[in-house]
HTML snippet that shows the backbone in 3Dmol.js (N, CA, C, O; Angstrom):
<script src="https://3Dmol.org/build/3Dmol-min.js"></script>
<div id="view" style="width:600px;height:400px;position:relative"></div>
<script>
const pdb = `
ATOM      1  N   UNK A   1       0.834  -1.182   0.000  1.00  0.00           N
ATOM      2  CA  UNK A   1       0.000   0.000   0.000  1.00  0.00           C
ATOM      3  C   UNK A   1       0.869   1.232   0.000  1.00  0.00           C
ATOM      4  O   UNK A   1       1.984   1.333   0.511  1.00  0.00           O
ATOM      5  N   UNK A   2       0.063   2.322  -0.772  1.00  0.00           N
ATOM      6  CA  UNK A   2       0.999   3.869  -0.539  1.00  0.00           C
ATOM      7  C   UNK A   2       1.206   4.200   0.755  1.00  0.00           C
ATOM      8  O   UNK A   2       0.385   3.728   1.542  1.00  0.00           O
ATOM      9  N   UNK A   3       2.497   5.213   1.426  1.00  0.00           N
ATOM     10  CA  UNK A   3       2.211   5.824   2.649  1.00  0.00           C
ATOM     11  C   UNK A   3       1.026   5.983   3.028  1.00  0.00           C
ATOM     12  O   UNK A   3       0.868   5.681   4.211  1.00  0.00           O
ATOM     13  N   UNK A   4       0.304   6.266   2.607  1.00  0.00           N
ATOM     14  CA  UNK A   4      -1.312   7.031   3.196  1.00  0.00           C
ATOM     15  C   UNK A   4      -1.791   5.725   3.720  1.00  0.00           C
ATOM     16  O   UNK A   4      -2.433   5.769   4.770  1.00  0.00           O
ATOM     17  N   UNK A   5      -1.609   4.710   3.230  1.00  0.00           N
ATOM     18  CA  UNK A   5      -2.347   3.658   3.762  1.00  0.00           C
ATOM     19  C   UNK A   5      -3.523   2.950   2.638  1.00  0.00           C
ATOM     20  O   UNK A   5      -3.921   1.789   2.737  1.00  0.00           O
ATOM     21  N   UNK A   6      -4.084   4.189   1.284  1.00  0.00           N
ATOM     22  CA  UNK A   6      -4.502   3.609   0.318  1.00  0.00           C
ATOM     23  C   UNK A   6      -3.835   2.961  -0.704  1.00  0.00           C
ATOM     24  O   UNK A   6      -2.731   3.391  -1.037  1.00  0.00           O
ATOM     25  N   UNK A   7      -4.360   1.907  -1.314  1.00  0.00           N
ATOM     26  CA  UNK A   7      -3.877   0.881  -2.395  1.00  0.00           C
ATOM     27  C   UNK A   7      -3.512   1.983  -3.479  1.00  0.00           C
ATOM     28  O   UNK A   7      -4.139   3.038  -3.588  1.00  0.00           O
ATOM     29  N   UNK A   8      -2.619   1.685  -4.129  1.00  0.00           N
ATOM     30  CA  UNK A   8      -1.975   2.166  -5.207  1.00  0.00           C
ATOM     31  C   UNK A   8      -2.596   1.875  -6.871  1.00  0.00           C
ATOM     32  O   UNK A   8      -3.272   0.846  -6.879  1.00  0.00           O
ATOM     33  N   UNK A   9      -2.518   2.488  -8.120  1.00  0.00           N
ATOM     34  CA  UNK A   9      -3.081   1.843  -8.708  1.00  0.00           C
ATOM     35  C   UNK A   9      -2.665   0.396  -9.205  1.00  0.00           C
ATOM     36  O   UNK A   9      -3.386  -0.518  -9.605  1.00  0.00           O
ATOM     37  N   UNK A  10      -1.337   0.458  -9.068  1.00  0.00           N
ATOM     38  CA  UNK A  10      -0.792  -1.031  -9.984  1.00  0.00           C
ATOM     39  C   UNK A  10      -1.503  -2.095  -8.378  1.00  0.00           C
ATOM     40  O   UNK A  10      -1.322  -3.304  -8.525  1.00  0.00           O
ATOM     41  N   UNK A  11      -2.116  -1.748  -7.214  1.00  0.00           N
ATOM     42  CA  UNK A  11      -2.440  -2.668  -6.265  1.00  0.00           C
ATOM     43  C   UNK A  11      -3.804  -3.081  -6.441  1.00  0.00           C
ATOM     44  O   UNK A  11      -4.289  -4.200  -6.271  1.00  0.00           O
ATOM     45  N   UNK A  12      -4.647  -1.434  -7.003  1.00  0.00           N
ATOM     46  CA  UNK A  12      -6.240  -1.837  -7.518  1.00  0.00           C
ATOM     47  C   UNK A  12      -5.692  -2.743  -8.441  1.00  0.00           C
ATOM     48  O   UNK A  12      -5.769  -3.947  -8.197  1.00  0.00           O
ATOM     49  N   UNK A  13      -5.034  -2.255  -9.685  1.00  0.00           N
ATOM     50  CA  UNK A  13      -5.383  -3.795 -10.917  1.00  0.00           C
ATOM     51  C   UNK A  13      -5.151  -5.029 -10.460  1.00  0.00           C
ATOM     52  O   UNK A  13      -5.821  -6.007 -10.792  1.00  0.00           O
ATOM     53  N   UNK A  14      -4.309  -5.049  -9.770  1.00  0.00           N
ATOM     54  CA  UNK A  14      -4.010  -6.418  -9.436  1.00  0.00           C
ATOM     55  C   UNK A  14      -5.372  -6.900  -8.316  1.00  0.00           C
ATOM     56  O   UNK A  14      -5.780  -8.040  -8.535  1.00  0.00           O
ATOM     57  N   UNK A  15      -5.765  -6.481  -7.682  1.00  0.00           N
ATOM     58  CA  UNK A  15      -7.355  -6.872  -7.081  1.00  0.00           C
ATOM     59  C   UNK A  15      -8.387  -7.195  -7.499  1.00  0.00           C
ATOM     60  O   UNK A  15      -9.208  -8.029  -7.117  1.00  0.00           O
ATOM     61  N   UNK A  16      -8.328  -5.844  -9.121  1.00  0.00           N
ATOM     62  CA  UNK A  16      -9.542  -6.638  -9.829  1.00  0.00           C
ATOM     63  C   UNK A  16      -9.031  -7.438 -10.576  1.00  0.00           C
ATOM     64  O   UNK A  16      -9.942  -8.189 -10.924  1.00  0.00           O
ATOM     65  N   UNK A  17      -8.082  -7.747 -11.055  1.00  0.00           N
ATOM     66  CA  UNK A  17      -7.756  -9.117 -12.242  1.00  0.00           C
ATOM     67  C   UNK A  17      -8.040 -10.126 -11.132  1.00  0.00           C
ATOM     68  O   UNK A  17      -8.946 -10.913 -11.407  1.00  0.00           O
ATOM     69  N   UNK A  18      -7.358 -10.302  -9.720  1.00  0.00           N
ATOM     70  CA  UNK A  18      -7.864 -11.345  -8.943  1.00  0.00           C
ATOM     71  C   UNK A  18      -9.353 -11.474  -9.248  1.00  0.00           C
ATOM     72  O   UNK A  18      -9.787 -12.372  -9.970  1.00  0.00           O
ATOM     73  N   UNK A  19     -10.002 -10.690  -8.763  1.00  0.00           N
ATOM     74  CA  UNK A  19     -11.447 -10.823  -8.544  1.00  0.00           C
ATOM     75  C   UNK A  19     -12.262 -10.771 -10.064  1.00  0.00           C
ATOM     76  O   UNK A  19     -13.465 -10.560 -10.216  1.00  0.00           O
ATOM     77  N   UNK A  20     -11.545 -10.950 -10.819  1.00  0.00           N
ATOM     78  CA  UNK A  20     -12.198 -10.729 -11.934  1.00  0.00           C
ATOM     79  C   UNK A  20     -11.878 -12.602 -12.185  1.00  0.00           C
ATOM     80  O   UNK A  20     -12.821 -13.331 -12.491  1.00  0.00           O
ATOM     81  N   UNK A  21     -10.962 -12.962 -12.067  1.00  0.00           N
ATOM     82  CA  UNK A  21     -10.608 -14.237 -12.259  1.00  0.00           C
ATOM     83  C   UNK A  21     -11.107 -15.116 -11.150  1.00  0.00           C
ATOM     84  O   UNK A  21     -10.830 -16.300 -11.345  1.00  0.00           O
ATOM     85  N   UNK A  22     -11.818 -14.854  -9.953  1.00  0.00           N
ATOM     86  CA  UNK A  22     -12.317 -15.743  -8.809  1.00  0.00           C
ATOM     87  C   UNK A  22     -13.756 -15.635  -9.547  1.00  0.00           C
ATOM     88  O   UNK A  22     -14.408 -16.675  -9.644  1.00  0.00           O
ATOM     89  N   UNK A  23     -14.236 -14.536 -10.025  1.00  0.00           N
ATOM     90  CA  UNK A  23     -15.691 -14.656 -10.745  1.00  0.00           C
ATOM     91  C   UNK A  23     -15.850 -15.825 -11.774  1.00  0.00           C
ATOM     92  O   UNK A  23     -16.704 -16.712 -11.768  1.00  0.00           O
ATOM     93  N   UNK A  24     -14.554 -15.565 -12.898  1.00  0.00           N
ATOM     94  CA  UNK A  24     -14.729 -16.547 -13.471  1.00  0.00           C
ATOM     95  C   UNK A  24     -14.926 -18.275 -13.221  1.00  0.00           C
ATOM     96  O   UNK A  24     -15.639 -18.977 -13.938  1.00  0.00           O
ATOM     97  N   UNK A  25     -14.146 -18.760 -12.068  1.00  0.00           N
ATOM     98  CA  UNK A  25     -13.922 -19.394 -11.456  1.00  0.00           C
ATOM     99  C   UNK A  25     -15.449 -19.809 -11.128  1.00  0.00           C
ATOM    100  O   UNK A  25     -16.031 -20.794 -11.582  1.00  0.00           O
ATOM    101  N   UNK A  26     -15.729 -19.287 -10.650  1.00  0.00           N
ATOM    102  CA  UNK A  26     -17.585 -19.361  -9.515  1.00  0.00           C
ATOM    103  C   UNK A  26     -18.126 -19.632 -11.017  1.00  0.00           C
ATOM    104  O   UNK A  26     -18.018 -20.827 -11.293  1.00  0.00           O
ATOM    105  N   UNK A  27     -18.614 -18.944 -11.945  1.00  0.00           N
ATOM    106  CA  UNK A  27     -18.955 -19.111 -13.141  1.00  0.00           C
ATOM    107  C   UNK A  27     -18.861 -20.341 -13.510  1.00  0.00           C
ATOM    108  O   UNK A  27     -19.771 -21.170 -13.537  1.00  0.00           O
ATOM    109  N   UNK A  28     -17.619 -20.499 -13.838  1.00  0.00           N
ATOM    110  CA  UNK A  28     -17.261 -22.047 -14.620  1.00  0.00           C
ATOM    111  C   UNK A  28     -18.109 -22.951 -13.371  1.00  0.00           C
ATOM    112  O   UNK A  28     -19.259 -23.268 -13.673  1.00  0.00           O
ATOM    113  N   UNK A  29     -17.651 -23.342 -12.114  1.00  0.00           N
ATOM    114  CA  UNK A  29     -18.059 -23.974 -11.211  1.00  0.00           C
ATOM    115  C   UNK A  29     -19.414 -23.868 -11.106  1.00  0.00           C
ATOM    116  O   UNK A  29     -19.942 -24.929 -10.775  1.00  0.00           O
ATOM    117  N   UNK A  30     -20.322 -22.750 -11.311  1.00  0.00           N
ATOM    118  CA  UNK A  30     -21.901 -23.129 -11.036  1.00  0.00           C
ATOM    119  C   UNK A  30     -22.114 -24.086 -12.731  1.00  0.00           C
ATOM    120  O   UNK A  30     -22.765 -25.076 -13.066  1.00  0.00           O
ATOM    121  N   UNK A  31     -21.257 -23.218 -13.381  1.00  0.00           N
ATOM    122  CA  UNK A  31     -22.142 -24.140 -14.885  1.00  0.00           C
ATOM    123  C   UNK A  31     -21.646 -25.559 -14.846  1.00  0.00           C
ATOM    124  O   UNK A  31     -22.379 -26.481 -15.203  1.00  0.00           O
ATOM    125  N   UNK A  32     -20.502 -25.741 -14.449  1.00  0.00           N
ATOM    126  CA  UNK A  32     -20.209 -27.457 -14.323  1.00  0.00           C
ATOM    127  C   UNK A  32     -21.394 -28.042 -13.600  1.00  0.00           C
ATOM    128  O   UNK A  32     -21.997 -28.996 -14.091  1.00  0.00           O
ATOM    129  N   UNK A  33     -21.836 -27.375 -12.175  1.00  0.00           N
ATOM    130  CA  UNK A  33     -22.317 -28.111 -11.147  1.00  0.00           C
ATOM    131  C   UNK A  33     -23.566 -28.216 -12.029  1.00  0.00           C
ATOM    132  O   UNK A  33     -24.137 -29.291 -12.212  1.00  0.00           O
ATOM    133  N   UNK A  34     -23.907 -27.230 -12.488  1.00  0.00           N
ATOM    134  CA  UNK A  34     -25.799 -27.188 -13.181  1.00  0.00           C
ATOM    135  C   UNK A  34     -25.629 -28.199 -14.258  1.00  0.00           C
ATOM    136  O   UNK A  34     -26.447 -29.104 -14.090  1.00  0.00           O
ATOM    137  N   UNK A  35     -24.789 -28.409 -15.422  1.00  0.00           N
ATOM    138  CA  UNK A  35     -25.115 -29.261 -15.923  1.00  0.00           C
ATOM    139  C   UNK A  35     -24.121 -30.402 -15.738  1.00  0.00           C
ATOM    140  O   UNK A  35     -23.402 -30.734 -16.681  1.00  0.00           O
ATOM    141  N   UNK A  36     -24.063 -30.937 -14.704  1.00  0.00           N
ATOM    142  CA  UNK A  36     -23.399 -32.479 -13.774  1.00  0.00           C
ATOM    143  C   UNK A  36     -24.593 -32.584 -13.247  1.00  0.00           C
ATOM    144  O   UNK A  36     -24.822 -33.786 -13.384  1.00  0.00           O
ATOM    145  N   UNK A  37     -25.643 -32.052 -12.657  1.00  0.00           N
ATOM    146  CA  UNK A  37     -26.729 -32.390 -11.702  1.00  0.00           C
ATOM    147  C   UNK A  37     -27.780 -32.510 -12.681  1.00  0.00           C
ATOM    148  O   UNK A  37     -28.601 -33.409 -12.500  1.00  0.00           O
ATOM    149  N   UNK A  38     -27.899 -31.754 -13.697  1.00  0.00           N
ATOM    150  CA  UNK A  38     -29.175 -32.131 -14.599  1.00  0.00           C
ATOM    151  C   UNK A  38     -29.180 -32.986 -15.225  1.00  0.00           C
ATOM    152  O   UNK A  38     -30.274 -33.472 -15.511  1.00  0.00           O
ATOM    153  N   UNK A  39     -27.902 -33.614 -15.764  1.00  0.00           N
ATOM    154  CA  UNK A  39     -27.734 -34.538 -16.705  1.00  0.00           C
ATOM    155  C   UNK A  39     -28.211 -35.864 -15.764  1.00  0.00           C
ATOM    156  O   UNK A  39     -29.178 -36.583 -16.016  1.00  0.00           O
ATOM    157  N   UNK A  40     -27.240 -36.012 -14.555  1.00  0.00           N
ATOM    158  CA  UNK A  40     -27.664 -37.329 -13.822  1.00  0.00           C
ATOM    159  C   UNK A  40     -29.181 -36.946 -13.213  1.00  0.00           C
ATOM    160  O   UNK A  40     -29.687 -37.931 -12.674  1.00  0.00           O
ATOM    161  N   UNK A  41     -29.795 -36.074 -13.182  1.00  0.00           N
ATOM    162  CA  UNK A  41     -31.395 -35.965 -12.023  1.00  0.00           C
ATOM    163  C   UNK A  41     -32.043 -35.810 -13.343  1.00  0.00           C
ATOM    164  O   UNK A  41     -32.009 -36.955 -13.796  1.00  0.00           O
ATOM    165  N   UNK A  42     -32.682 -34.961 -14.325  1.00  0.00           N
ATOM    166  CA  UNK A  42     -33.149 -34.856 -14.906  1.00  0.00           C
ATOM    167  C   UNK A  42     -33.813 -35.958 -15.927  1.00  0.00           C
ATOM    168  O   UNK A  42     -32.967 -36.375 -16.718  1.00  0.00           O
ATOM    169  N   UNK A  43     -34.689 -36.346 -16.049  1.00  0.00           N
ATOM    170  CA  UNK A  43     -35.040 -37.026 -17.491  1.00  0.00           C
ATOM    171  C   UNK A  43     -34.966 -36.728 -18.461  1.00  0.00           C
ATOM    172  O   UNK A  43     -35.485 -35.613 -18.517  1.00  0.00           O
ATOM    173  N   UNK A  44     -34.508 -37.108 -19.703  1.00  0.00           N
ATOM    174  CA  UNK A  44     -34.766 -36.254 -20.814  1.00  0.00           C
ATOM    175  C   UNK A  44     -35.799 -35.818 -22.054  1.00  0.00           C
ATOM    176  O   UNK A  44     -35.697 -34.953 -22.924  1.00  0.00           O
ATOM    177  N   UNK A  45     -37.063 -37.010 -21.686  1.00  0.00           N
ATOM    178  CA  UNK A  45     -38.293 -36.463 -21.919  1.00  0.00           C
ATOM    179  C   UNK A  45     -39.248 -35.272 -20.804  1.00  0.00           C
ATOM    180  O   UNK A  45     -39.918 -35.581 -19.818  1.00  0.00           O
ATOM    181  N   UNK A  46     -39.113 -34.481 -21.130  1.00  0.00           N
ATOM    182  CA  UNK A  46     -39.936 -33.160 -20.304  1.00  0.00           C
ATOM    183  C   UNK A  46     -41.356 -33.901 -19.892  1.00  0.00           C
ATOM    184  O   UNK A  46     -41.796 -34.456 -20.899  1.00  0.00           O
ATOM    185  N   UNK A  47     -42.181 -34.087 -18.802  1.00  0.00           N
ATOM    186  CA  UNK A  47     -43.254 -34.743 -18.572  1.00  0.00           C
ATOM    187  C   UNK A  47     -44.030 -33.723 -18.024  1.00  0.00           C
ATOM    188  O   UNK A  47     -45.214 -33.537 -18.303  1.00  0.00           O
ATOM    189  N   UNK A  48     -43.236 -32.933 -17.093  1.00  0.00           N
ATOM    190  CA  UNK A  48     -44.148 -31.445 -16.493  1.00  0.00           C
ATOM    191  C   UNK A  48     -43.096 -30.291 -16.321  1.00  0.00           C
ATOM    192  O   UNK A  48     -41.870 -30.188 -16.315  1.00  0.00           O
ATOM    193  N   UNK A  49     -44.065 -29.571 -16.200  1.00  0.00           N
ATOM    194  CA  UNK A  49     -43.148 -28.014 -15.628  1.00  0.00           C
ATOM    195  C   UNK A  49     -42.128 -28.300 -14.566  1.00  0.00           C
ATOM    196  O   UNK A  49     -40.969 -27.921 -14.733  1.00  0.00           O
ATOM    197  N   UNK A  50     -42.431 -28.840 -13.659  1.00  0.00           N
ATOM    198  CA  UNK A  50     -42.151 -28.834 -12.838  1.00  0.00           C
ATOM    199  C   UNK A  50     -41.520 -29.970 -12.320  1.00  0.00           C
ATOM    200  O   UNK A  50     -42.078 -31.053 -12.495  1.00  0.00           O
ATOM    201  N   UNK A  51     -40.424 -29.920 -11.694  1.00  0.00           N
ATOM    202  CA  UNK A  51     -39.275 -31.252 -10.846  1.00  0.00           C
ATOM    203  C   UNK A  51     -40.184 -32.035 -10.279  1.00  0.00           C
ATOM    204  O   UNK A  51     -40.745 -31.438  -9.360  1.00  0.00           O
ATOM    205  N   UNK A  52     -40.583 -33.158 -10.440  1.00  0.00           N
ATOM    206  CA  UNK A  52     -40.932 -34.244  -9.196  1.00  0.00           C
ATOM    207  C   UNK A  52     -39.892 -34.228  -8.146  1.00  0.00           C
ATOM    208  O   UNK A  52     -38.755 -33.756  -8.123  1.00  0.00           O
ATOM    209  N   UNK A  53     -40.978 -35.221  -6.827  1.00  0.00           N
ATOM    210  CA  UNK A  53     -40.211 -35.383  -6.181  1.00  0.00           C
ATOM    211  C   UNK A  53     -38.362 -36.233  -5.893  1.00  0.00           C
ATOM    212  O   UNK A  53     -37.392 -36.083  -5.151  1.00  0.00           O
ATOM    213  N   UNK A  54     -38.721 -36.952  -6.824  1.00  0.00           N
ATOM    214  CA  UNK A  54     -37.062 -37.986  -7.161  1.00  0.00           C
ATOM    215  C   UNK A  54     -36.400 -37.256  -7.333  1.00  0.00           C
ATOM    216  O   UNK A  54     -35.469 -37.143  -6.534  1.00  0.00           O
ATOM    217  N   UNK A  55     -36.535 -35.969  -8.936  1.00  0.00           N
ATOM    218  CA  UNK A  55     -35.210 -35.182  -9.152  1.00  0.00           C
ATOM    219  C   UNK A  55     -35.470 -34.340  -8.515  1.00  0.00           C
ATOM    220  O   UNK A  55     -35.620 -33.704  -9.558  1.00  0.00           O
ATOM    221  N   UNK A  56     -35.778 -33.374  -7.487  1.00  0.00           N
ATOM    222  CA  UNK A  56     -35.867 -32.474  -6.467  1.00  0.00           C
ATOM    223  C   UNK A  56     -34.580 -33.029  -5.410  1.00  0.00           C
ATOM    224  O   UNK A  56     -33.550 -32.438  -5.084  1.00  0.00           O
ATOM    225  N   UNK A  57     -35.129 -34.533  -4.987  1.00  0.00           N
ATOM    226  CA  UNK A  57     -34.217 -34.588  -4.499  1.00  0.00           C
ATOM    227  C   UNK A  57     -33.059 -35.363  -4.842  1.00  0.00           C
ATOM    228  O   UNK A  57     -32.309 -35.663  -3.913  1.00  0.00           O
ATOM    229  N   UNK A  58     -32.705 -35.831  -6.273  1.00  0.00           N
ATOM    230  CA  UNK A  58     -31.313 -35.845  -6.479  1.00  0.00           C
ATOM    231  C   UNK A  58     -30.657 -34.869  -6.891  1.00  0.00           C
ATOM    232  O   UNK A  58     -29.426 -34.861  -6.910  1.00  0.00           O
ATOM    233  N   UNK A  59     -31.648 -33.575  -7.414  1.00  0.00           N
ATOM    234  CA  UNK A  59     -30.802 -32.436  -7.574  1.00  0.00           C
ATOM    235  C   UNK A  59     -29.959 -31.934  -6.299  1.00  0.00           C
ATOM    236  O   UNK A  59     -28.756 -31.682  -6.251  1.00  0.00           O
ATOM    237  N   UNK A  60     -31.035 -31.851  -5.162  1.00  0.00           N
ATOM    238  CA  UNK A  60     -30.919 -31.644  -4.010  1.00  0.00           C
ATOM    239  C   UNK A  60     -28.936 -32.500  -3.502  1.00  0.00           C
ATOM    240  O   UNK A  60     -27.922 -31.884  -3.175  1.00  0.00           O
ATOM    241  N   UNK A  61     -29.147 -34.074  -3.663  1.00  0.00           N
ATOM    242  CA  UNK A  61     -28.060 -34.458  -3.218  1.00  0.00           C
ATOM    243  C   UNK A  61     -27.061 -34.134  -3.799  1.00  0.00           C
ATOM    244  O   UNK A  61     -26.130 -33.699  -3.123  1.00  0.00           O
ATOM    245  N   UNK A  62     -26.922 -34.240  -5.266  1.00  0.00           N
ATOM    246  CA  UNK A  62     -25.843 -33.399  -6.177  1.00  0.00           C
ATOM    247  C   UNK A  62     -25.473 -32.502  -5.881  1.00  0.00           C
ATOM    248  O   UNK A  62     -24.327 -32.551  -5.434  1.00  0.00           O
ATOM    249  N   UNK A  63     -25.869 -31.701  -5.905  1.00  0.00           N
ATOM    250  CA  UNK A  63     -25.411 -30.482  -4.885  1.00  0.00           C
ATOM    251  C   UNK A  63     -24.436 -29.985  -4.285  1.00  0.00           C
ATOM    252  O   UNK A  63     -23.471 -29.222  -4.241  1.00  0.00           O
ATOM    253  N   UNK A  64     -25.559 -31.278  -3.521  1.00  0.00           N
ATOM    254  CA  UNK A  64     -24.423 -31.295  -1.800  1.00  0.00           C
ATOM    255  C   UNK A  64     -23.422 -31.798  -1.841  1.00  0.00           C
ATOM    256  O   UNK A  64     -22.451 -31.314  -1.260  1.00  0.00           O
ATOM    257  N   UNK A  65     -23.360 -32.912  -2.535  1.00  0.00           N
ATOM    258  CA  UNK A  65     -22.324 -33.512  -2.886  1.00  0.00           C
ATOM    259  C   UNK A  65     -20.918 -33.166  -3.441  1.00  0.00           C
ATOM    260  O   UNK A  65     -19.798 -33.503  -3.056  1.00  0.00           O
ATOM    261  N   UNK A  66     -21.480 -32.105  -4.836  1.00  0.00           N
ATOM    262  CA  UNK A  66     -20.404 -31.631  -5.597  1.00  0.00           C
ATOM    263  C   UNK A  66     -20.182 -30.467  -4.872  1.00  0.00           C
ATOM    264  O   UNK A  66     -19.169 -30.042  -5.428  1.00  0.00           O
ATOM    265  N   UNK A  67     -20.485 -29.594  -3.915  1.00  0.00           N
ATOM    266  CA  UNK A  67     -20.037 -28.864  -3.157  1.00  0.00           C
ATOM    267  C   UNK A  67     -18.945 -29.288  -2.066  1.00  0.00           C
ATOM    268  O   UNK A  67     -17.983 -28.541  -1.886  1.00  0.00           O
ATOM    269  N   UNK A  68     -19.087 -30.560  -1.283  1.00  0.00           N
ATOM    270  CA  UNK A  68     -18.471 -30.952  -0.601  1.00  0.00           C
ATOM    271  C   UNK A  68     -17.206 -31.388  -1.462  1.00  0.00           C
ATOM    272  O   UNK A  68     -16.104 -31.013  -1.062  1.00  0.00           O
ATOM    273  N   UNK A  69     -17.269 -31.949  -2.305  1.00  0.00           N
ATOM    274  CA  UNK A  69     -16.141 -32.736  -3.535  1.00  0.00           C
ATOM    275  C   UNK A  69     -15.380 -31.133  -3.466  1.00  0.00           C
ATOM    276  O   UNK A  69     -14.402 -31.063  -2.722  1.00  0.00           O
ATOM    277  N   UNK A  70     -15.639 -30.339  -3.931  1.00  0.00           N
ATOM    278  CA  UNK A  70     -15.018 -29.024  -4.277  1.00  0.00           C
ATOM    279  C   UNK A  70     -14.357 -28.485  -3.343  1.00  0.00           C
ATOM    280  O   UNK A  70     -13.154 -28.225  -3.369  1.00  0.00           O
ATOM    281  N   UNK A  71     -15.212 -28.267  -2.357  1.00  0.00           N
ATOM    282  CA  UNK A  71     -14.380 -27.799  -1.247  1.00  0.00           C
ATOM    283  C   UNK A  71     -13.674 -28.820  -0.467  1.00  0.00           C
ATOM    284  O   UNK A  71     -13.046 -28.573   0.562  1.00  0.00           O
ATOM    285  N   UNK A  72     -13.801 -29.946  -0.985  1.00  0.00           N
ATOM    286  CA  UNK A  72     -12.200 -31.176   0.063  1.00  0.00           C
ATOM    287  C   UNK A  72     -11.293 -30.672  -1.085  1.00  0.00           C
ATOM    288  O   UNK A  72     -10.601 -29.728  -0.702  1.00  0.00           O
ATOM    289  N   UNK A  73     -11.121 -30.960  -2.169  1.00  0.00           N
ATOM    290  CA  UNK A  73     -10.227 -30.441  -3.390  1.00  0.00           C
ATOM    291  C   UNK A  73      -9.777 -29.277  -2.927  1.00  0.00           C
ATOM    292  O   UNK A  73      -8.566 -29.310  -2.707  1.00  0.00           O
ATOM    293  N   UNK A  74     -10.301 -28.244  -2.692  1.00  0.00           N
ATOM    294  CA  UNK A  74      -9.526 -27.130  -2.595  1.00  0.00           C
ATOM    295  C   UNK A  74      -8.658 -26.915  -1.605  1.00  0.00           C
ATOM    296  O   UNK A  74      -7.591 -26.313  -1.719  1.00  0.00           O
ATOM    297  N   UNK A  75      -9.294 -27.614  -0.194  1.00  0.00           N
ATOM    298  CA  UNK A  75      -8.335 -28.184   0.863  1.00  0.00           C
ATOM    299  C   UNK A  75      -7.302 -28.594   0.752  1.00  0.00           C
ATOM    300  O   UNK A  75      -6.373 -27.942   1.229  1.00  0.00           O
ATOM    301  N   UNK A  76      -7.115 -29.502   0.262  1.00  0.00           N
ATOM    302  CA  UNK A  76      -6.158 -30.574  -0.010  1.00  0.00           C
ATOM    303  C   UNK A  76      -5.418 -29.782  -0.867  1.00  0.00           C
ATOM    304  O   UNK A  76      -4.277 -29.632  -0.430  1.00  0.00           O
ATOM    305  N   UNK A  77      -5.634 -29.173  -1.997  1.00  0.00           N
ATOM    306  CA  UNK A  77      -4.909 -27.841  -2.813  1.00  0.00           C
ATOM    307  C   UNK A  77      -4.115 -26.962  -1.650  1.00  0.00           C
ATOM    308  O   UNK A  77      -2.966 -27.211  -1.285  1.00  0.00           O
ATOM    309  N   UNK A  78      -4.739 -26.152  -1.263  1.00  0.00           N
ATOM    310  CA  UNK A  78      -4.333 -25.501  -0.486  1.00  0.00           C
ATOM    311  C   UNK A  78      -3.259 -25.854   0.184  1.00  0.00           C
ATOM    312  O   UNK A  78      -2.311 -25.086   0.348  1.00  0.00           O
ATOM    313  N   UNK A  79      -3.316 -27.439   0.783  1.00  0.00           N
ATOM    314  CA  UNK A  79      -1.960 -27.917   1.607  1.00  0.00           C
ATOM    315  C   UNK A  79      -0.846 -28.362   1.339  1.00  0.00           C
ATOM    316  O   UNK A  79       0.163 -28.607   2.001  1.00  0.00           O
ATOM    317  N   UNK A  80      -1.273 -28.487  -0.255  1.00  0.00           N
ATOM    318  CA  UNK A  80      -0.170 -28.962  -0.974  1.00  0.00           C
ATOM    319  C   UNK A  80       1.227 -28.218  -0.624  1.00  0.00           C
ATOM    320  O   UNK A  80       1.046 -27.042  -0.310  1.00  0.00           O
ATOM    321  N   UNK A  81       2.147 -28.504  -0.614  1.00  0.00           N
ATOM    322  CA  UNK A  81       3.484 -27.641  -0.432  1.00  0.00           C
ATOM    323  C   UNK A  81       4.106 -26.969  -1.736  1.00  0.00           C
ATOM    324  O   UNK A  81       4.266 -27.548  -2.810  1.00  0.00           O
ATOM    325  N   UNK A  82       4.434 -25.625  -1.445  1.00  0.00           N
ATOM    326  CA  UNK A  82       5.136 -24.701  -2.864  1.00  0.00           C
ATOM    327  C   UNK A  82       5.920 -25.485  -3.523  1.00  0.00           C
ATOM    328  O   UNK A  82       6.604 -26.326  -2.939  1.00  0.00           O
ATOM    329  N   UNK A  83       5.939 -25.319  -4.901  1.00  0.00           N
ATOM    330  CA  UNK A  83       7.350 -25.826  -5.506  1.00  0.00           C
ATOM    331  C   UNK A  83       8.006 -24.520  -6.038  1.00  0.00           C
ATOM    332  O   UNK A  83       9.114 -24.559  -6.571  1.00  0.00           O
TER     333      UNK A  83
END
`;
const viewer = $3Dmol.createViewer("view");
viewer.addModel(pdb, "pdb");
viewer.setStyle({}, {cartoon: {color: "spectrum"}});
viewer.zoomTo();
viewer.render();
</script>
């Protein structure tokens, strides 16, 4: 940071390219998760508007699932040691 204590500009760009690249990130990751969960819950003849109860709740477990998968991965990332 500058004396003053505010970020500098070469410190903003570098914050938003981070955060511009963690968006992407979330992005890619919801569209994987949406179509990983529709493909396995979904039928692929349309029967109603609306989810029955089965894929409600295998959407439901998918989910949970690929959330938990993601965040042990990133764990385990995280602990990995620098090279």
């Amino acid at each position: 940071m500058a004396a003053g204590g505010a970020p500098t500009n070469m410190q903003k760009e570098q914050m938003f390219g981070l955060a511009e690249k963690e968006m992407e990130y979330r992005v890619d990751l919801f569209n994987r998760l949406t179509y990983t969960c529709f493909e396995k819950c979904i039928e692929k003849r349309h029967k109603e508007a609306e989810l029955n109860m089965g894929e409600n709740s295998c959407i439901d477990r998918c989910v949970s699932k690929y959330w938990q998968v993601t965040n042990l991965v990133g764990q385990l990332l995280g602990n990995q040691p620098k090279m």
